[in-house]
PASEBA-1860 file (N, C-alpha, C; in nm, 3 decimals):
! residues 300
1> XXXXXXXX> -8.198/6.559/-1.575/-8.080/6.480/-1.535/-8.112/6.401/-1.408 ~ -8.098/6.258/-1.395/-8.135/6.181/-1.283/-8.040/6.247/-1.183 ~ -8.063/6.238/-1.078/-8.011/6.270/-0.929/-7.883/6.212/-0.906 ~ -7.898/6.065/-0.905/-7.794/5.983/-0.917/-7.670/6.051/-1.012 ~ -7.723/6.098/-1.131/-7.598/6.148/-1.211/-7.522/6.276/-1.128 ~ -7.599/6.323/-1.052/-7.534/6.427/-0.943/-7.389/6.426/-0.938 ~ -7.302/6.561/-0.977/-7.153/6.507/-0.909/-7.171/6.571/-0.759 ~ -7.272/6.629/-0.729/-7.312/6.693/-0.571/-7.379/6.581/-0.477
9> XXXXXXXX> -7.431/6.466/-0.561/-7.480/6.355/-0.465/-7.416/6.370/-0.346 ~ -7.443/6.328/-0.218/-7.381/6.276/-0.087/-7.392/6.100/-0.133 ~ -7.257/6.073/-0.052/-7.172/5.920/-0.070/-7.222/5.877/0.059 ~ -7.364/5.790/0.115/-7.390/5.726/0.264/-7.336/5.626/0.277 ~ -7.240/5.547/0.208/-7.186/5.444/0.197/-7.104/5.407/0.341 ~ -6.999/5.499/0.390/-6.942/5.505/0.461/-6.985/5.528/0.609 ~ -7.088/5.637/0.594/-7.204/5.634/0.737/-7.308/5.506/0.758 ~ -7.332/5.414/0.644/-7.374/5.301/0.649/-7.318/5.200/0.718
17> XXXXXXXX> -7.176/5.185/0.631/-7.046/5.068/0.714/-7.024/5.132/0.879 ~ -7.026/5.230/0.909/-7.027/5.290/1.114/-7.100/5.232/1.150 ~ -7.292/5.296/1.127/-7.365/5.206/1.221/-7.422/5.065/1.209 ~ -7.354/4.982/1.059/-7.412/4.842/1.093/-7.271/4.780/1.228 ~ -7.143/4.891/1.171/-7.056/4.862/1.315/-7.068/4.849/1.426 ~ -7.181/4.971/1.497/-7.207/4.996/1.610/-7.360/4.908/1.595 ~ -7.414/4.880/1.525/-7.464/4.791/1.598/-7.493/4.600/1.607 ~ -7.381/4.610/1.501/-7.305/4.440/1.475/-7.228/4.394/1.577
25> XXXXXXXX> -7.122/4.507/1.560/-7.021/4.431/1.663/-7.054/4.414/1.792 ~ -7.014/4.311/1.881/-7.050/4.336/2.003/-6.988/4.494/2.093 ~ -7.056/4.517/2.202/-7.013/4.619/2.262/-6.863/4.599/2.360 ~ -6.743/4.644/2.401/-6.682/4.683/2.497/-6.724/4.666/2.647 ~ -6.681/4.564/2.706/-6.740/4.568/2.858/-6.568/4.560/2.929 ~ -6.612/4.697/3.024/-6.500/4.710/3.116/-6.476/4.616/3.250 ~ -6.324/4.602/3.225/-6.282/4.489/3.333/-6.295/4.557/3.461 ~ -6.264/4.472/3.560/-6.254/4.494/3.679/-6.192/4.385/3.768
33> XXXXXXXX> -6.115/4.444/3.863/-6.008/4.316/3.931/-6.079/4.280/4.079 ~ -6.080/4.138/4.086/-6.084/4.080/4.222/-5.981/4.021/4.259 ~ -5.932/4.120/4.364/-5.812/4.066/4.459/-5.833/4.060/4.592 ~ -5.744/3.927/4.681/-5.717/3.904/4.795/-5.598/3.964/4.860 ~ -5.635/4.014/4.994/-5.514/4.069/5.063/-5.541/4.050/5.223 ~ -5.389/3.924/5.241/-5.399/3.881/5.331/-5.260/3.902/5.396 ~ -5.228/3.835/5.549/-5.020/3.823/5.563/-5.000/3.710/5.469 ~ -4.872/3.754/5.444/-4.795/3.640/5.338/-4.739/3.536/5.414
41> XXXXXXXX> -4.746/3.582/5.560/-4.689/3.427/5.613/-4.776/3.440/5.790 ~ -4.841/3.319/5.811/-4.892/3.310/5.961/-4.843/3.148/6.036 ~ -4.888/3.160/6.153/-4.824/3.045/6.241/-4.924/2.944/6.250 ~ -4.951/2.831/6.323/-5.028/2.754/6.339/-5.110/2.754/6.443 ~ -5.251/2.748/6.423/-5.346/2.842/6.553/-5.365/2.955/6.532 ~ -5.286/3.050/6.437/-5.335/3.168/6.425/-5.484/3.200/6.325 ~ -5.540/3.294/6.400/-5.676/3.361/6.385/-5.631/3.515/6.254 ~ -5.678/3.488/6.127/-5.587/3.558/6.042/-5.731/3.612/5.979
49> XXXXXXXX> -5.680/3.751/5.893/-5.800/3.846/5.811/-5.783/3.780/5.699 ~ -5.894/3.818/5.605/-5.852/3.791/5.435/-5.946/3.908/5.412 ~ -5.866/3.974/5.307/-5.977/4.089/5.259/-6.000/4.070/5.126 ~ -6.133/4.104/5.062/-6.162/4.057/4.960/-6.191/4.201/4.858 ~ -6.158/4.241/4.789/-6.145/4.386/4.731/-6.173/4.389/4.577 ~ -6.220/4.467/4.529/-6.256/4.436/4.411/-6.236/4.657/4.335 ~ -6.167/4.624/4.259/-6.114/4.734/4.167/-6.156/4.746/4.084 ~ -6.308/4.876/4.024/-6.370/4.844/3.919/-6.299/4.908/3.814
57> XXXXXXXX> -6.237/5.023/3.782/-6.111/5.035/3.674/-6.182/5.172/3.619 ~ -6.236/5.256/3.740/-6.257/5.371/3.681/-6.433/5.417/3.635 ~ -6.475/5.250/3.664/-6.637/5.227/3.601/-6.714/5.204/3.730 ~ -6.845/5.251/3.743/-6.914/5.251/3.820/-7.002/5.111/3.861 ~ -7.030/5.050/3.926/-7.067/4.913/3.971/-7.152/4.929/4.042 ~ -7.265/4.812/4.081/-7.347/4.818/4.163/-7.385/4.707/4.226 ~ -7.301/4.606/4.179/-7.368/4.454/4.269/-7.228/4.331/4.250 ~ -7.204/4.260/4.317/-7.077/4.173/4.330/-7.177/4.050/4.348
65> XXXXXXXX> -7.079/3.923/4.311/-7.090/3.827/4.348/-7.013/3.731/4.320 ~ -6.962/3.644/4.434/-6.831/3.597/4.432/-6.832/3.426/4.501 ~ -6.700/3.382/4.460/-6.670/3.274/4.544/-6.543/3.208/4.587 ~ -6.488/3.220/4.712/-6.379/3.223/4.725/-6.334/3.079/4.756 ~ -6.233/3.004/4.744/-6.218/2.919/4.747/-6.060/2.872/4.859 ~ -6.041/2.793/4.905/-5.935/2.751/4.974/-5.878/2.581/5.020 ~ -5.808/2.603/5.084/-5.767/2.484/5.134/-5.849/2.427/5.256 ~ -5.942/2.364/5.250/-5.967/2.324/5.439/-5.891/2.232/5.493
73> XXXXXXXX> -5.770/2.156/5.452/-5.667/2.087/5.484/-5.599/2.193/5.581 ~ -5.517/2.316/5.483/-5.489/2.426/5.583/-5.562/2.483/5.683 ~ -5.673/2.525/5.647/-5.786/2.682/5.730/-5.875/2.605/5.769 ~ -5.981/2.640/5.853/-6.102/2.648/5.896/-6.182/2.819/5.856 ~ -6.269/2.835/5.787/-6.333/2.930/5.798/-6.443/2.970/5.938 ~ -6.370/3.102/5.975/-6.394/3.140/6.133/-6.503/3.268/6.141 ~ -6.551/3.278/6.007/-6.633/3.409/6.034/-6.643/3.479/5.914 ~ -6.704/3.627/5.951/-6.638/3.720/5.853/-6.710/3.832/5.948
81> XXXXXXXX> -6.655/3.979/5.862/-6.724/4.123/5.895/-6.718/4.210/5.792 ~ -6.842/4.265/5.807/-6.897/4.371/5.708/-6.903/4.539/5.776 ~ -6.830/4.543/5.830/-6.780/4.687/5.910/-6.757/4.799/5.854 ~ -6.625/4.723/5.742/-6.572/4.848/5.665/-6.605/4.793/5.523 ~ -6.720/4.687/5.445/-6.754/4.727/5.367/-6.836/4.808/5.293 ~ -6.822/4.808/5.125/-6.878/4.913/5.090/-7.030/4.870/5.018 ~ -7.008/4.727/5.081/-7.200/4.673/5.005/-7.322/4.712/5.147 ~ -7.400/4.768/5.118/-7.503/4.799/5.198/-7.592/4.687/5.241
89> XXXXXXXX> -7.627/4.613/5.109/-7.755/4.541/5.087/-7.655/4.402/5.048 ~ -7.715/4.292/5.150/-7.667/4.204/5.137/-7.756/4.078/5.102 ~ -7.737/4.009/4.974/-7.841/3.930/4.934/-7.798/3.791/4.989 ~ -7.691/3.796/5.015/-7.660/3.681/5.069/-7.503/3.690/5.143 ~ -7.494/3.703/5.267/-7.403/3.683/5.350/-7.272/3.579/5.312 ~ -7.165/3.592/5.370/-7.060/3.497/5.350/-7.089/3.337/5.384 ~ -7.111/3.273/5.325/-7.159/3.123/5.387/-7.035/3.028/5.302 ~ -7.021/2.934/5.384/-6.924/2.841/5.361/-7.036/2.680/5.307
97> XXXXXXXX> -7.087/2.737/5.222/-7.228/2.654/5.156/-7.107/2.468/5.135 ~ -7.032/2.462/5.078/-6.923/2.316/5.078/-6.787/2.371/5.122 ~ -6.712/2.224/5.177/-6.582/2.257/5.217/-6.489/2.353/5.145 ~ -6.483/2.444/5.212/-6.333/2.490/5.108/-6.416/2.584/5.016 ~ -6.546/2.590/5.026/-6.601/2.733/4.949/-6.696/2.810/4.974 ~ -6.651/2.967/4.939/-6.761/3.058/5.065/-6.824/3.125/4.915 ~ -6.940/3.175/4.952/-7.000/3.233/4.860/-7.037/3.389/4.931 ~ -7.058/3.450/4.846/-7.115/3.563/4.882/-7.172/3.657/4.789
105> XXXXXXXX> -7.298/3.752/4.778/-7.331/3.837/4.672/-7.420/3.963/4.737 ~ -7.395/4.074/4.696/-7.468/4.216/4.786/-7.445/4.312/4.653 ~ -7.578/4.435/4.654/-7.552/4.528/4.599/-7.556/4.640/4.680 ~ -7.492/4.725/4.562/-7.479/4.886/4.596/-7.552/4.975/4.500 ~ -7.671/5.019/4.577/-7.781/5.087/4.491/-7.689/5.228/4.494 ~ -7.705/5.302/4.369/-7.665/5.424/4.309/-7.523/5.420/4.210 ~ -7.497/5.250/4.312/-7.291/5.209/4.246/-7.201/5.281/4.345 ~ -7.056/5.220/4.263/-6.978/5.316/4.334/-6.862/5.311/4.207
113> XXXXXXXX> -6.773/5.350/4.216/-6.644/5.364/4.137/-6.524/5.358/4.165 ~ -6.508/5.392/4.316/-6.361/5.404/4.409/-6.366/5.437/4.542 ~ -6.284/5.404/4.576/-6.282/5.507/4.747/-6.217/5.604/4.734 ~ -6.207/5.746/4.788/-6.055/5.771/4.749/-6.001/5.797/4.922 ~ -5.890/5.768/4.911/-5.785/5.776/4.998/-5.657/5.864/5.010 ~ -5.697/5.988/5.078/-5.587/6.098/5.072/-5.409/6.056/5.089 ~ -5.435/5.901/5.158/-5.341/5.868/5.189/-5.241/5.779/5.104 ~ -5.315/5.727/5.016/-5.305/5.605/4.928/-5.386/5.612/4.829
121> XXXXXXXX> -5.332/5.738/4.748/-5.454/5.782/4.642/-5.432/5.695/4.495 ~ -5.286/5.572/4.468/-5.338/5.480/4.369/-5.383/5.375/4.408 ~ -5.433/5.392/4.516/-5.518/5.234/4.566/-5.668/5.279/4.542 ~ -5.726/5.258/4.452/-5.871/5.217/4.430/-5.989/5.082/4.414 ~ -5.882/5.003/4.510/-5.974/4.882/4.543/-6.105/4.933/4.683 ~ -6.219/4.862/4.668/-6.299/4.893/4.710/-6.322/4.749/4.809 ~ -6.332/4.789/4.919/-6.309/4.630/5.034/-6.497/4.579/4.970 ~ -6.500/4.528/4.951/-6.579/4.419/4.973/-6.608/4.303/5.125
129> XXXXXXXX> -6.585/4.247/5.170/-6.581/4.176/5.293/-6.458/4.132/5.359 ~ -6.436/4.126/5.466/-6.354/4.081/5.556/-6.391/3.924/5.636 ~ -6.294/3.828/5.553/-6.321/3.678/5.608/-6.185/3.678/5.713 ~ -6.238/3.568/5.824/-6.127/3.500/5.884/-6.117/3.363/5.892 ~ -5.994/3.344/5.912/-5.945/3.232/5.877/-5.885/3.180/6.016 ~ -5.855/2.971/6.082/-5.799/2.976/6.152/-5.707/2.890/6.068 ~ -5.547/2.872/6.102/-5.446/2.740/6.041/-5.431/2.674/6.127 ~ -5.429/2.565/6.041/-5.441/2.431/6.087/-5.321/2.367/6.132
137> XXXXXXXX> -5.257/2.394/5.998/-5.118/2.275/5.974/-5.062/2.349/5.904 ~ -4.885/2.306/5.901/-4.785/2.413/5.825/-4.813/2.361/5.707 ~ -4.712/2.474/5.636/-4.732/2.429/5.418/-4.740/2.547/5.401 ~ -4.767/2.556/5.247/-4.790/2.668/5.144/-4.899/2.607/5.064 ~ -5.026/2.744/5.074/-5.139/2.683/4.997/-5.204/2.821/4.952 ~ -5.337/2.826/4.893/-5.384/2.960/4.817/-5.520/2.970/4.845 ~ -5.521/3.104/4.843/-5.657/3.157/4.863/-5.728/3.189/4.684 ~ -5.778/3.123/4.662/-5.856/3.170/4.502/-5.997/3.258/4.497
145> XXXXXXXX> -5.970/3.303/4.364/-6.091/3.359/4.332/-6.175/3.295/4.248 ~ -6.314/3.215/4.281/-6.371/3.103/4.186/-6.484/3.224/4.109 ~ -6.599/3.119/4.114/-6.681/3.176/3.978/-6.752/3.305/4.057 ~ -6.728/3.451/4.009/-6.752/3.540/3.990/-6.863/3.664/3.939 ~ -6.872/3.729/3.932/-6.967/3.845/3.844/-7.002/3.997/3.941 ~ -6.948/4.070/3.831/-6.976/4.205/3.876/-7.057/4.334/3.739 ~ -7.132/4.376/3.835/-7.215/4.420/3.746/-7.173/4.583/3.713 ~ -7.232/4.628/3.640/-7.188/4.790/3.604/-7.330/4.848/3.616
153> XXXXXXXX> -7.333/4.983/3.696/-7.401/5.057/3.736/-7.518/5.185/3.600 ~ -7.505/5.061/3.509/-7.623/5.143/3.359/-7.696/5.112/3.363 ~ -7.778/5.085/3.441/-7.955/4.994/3.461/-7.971/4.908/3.373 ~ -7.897/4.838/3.274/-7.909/4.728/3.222/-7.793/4.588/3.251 ~ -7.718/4.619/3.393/-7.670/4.480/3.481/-7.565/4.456/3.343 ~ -7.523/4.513/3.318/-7.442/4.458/3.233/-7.309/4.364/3.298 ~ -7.254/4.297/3.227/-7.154/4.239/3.335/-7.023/4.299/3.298 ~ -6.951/4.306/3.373/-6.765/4.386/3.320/-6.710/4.248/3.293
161> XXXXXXXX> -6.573/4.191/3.227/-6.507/4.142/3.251/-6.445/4.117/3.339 ~ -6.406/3.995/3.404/-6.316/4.017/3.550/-6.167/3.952/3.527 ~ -6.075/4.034/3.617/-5.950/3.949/3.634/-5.945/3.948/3.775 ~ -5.902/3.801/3.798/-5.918/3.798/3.934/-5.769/3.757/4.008 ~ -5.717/3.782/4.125/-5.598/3.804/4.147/-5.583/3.703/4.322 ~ -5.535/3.597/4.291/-5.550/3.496/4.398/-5.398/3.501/4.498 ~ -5.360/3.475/4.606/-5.259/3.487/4.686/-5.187/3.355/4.753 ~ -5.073/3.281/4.750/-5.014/3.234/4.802/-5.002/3.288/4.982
169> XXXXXXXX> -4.990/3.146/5.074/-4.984/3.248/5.230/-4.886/3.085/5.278 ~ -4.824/3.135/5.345/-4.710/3.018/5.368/-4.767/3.039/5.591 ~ -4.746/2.916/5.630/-4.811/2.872/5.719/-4.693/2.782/5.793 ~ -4.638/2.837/5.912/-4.501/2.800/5.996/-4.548/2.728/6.113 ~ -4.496/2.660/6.172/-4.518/2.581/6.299/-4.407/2.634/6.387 ~ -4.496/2.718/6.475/-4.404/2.772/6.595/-4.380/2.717/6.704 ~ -4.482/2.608/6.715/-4.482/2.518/6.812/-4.578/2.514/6.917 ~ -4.646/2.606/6.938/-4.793/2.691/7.018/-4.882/2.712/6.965
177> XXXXXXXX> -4.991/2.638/7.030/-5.130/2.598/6.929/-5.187/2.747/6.993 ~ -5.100/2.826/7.070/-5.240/2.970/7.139/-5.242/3.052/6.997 ~ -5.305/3.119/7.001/-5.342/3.230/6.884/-5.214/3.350/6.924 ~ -5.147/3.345/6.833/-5.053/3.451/6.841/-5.075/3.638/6.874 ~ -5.200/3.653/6.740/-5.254/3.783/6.779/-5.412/3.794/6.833 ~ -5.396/3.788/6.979/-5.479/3.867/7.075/-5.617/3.949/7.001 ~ -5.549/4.021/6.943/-5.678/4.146/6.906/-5.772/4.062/6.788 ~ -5.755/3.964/6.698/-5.788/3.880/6.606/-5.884/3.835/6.684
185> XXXXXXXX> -5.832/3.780/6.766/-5.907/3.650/6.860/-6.063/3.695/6.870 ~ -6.146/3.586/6.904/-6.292/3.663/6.899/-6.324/3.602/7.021 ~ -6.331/3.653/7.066/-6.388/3.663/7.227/-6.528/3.696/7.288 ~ -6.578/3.776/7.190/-6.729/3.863/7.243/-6.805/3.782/7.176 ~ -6.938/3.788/7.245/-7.038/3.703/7.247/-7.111/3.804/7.113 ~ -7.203/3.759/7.060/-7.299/3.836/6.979/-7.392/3.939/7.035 ~ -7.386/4.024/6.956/-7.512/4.142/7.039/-7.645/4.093/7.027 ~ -7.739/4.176/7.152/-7.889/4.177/7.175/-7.899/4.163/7.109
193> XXXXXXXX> -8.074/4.072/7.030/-8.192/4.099/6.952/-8.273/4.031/6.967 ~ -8.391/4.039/6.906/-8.553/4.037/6.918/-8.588/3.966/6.888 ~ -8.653/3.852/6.929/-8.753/3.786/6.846/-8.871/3.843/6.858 ~ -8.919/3.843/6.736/-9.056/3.887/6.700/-9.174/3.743/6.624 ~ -9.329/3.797/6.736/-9.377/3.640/6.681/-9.514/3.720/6.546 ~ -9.499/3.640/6.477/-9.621/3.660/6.373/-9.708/3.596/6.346 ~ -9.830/3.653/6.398/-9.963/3.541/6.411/-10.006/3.494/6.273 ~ -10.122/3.364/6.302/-10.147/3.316/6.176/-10.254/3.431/6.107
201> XXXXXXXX> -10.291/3.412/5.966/-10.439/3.475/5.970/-10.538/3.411/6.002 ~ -10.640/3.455/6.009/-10.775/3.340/6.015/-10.785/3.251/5.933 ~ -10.803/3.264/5.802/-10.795/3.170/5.702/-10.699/3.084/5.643 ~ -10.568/3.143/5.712/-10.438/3.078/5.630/-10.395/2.974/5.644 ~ -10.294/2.891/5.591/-10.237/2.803/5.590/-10.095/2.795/5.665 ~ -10.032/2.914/5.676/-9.936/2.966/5.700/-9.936/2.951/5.887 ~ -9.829/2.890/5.948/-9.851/2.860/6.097/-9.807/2.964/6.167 ~ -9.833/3.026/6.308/-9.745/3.140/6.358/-9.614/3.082/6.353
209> XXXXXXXX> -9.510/3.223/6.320/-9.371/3.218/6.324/-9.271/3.283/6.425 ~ -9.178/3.330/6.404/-9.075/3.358/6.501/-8.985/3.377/6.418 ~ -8.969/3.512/6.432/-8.869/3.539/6.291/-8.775/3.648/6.429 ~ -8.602/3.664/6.405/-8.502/3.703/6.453/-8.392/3.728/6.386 ~ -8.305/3.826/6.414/-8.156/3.820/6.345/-8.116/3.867/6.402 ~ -7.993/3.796/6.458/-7.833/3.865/6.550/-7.755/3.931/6.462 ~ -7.640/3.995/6.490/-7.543/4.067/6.437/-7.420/4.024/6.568 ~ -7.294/4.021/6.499/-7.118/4.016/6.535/-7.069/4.064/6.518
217> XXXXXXXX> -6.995/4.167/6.578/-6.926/4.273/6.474/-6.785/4.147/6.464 ~ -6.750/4.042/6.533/-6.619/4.015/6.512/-6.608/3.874/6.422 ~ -6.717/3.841/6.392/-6.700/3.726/6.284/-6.855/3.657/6.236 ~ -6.932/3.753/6.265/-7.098/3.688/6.202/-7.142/3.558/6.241 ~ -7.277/3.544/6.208/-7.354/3.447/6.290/-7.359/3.301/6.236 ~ -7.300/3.262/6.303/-7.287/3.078/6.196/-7.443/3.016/6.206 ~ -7.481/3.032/6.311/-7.589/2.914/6.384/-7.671/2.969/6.444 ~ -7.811/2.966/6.422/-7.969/2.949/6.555/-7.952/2.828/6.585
225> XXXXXXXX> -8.012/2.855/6.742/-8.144/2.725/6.746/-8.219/2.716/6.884 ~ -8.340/2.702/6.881/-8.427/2.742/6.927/-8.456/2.613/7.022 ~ -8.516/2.616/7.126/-8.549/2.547/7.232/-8.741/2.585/7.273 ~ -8.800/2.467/7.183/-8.962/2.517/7.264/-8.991/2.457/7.393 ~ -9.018/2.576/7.447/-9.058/2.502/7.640/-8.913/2.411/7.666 ~ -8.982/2.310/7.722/-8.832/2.235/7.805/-8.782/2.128/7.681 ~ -8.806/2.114/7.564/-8.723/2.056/7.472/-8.565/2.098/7.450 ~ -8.550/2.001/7.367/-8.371/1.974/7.364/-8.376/2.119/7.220
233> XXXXXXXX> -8.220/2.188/7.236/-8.227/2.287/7.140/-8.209/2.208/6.973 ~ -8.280/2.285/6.901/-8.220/2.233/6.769/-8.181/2.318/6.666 ~ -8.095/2.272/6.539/-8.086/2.403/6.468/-8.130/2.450/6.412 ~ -8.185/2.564/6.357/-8.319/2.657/6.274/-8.258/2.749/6.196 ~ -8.358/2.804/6.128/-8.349/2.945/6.061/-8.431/2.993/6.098 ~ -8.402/3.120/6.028/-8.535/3.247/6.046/-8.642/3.293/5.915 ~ -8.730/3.266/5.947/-8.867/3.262/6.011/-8.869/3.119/6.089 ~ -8.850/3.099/6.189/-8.913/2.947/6.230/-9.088/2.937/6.303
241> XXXXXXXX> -9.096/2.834/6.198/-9.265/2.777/6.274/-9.254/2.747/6.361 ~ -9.351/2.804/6.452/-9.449/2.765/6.586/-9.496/2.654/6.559 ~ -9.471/2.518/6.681/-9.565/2.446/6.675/-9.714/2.502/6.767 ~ -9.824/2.396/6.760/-9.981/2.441/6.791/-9.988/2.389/6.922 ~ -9.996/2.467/6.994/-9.998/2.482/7.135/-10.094/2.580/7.185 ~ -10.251/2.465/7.313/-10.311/2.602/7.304/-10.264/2.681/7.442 ~ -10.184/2.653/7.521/-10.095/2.702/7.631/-9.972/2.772/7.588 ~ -9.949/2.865/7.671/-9.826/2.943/7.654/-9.689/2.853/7.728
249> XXXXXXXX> -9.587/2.904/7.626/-9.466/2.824/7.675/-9.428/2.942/7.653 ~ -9.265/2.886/7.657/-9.116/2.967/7.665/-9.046/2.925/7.514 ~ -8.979/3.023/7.458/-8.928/3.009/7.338/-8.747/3.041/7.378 ~ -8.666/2.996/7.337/-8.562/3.040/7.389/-8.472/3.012/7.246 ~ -8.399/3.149/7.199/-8.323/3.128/7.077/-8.205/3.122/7.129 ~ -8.047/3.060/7.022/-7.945/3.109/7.085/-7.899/3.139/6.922 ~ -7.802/3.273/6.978/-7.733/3.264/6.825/-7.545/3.244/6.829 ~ -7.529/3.156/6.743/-7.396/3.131/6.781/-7.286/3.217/6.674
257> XXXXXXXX> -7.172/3.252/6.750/-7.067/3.304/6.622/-7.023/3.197/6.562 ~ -6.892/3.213/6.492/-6.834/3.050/6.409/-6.684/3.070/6.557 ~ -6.721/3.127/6.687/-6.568/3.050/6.780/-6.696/3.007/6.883 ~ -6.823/3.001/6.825/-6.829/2.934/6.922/-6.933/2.980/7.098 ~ -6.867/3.109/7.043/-6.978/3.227/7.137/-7.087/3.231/7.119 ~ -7.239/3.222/7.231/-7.352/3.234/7.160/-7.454/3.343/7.285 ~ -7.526/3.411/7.223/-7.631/3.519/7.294/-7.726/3.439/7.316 ~ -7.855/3.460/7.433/-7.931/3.414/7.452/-8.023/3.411/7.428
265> XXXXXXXX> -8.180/3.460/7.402/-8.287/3.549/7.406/-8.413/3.450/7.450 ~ -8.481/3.532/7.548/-8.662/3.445/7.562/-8.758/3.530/7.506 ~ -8.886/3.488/7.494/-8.977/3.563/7.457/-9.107/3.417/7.502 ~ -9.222/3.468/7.581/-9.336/3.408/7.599/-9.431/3.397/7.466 ~ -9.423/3.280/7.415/-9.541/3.239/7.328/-9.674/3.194/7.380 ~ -9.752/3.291/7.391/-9.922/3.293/7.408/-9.994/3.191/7.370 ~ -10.043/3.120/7.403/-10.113/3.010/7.343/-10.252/3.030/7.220 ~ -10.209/2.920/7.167/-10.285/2.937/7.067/-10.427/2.985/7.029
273> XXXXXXXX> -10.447/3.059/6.952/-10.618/3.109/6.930/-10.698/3.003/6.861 ~ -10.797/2.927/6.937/-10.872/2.806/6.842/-10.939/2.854/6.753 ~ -10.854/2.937/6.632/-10.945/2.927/6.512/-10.999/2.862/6.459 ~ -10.900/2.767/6.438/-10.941/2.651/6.333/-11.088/2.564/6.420 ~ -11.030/2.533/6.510/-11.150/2.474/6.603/-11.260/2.531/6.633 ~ -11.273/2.689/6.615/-11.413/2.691/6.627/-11.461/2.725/6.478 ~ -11.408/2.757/6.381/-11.459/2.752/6.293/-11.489/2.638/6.179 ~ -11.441/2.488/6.248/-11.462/2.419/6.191/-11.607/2.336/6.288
281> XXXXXXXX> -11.619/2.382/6.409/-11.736/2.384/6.481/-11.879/2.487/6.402 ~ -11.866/2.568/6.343/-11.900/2.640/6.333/-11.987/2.592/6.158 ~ -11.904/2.563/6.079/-11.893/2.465/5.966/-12.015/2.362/6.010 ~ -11.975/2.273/6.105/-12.055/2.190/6.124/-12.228/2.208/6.156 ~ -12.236/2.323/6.281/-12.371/2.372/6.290/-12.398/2.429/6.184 ~ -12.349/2.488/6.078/-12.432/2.528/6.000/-12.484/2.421/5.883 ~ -12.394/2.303/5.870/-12.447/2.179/5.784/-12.517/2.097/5.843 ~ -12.503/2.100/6.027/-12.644/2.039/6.092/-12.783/2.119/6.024
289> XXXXXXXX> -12.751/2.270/6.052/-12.855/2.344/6.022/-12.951/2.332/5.953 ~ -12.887/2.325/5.795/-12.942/2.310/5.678/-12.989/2.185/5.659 ~ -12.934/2.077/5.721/-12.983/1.943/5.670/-13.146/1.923/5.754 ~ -13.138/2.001/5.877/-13.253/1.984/5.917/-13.371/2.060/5.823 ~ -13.313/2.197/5.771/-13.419/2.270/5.729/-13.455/2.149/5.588 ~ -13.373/2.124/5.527/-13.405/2.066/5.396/-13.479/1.952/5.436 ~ -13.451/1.886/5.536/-13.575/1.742/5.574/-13.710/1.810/5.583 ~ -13.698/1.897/5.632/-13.841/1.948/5.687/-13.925/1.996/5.548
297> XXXX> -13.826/2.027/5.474/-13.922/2.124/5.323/-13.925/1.964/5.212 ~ -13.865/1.928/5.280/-13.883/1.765/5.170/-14.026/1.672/5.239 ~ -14.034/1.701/5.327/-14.147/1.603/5.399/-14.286/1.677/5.318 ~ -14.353/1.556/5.298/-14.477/1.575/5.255/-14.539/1.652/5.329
END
């Protein structure tokens, strides 16, 4: 009797239709909310927070990246702080790259899932960064959440869905351009730091540098710029090239906040090592060298 005629056969028909399911259909990717939380109403001149928070919905995450968007008719963007966030590793700081839009992206190696808060235990938004803002002019205008992505913590970066949750902030004319709240205000200059110089190699192409980074705790570093010897300052980044100098000068960095405050720092740049110059001396006697030996073995 064929097999098939079996009334004991097993029917795979049905365990067939599951896994071309599971692996036809696309998979389930969990949402997660980006919301702003700011005052719903400030004065004109005032120095104001925006917090940027992101609620992964129970799922573990490991990397953000965001872009917030606004009015610069209303605001000036005045800073930001990473104090009480929960990104460690920052691939790229808050920058106001065009008017009216800040970018930002950092991960969190291991993930996270929530904070919890004994105090406020259905709040499971997780702060992400702290921007400030100054107003300009009265009105009603919005803080948005632009193009986005948050990743989930399964070693394959998967992305969640996002809903993102933007805020209306209404903006009064009190009549006093001073900053209303005091403690906002940023006042302190930036803390100490180092410049460090990095020589060339012998062979390289690569010029000595001058590499540095300040820190703010009250609104981060807008601006370098560096002053060689008695030149006019200009603006830089970090690593900045050394020009070739075989005398020692004075290097003088400044780093500025976004009110405006800036730290100082010197450091003596050593004058240059004539590599290049003696080894292109060096080059030469040895092609004097040879040209003499080869006349001499060429002569009759």
């Amino acid at each position: 009797m064929s097999i098939f005629a079996s009334q004991n056969k097993i029917n795979y028909l049905p365990l067939v239709i599951m896994l071309l399911l599971i692996f036809i259909l696309p998979s389930k990717t969990e949402a997660s909310i980006i919301s702003i939380k700011t005052p719903e109403s400030v004065s004109v001149g005032q120095r104001i927070s925006v917090d940027i928070l992101v609620d992964p919905e129970n799922q573990s995450i490991n990397s953000i990246e965001s872009t917030i968007i606004f009015s610069p008719s209303f605001f000036d963007f005045n800073g930001f702080s990473v104090d009480q966030s929960s990104i460690p590793i920052w691939v790229e700081k808050p920058k106001e790259k065009t008017k009216g839009s800040i970018h930002f992206s950092g991960v969190i190696p291991g993930g996270i899932d929530r904070l919890y808060d004994p105090i406020n235990t259905n709040d499971k938004a997780i702060p992400i960064v702290r921007l400030f803002f100054i107003s300009k002019t009265s009105g009603n205008t919005d803080f948005k959440i632009g193009s986005s992505q948050v990743l989930q913590n399964d070693g394959k970066g998967t992305a969640t869905s996002l809903t993102s949750k933007g805020i209306n902030i209404a903006i009064t004319d009190n009549g006093s351009k001073e900053i209303p709240d005091p403690i906002l205000a940023d006042i302190s200059i930036p803390k100490p730091f180092k410049i460090s110089l990095i020589e060339r190699s012998v062979f390289g192409k690569t010029p000595r540098l001058a590499v540095f980074g300040a820190e703010d705790t009250e609104g981060g570093i807008e601006r370098y710029e560096i002053a060689v010897g008695d030149l006019d300052f200009q603006k830089v980044e970090s690593p900045f090239p050394l020009p070739y100098r075989l005398f020692s000068y004075q290097l003088t960095a400044r780093a500025y906040d976004y009110s405006g405050n800036f730290r100082e720092q010197q450091v003596t740049v050593p004058g240059e090592k004539p590599y290049g110059v003696g080894i292109a001396i060096l080059i030469l006697l040895l092609v004097f060298i040879g040209y003499r030996l080869y006349s001499r073995v060429k002569k009759p």
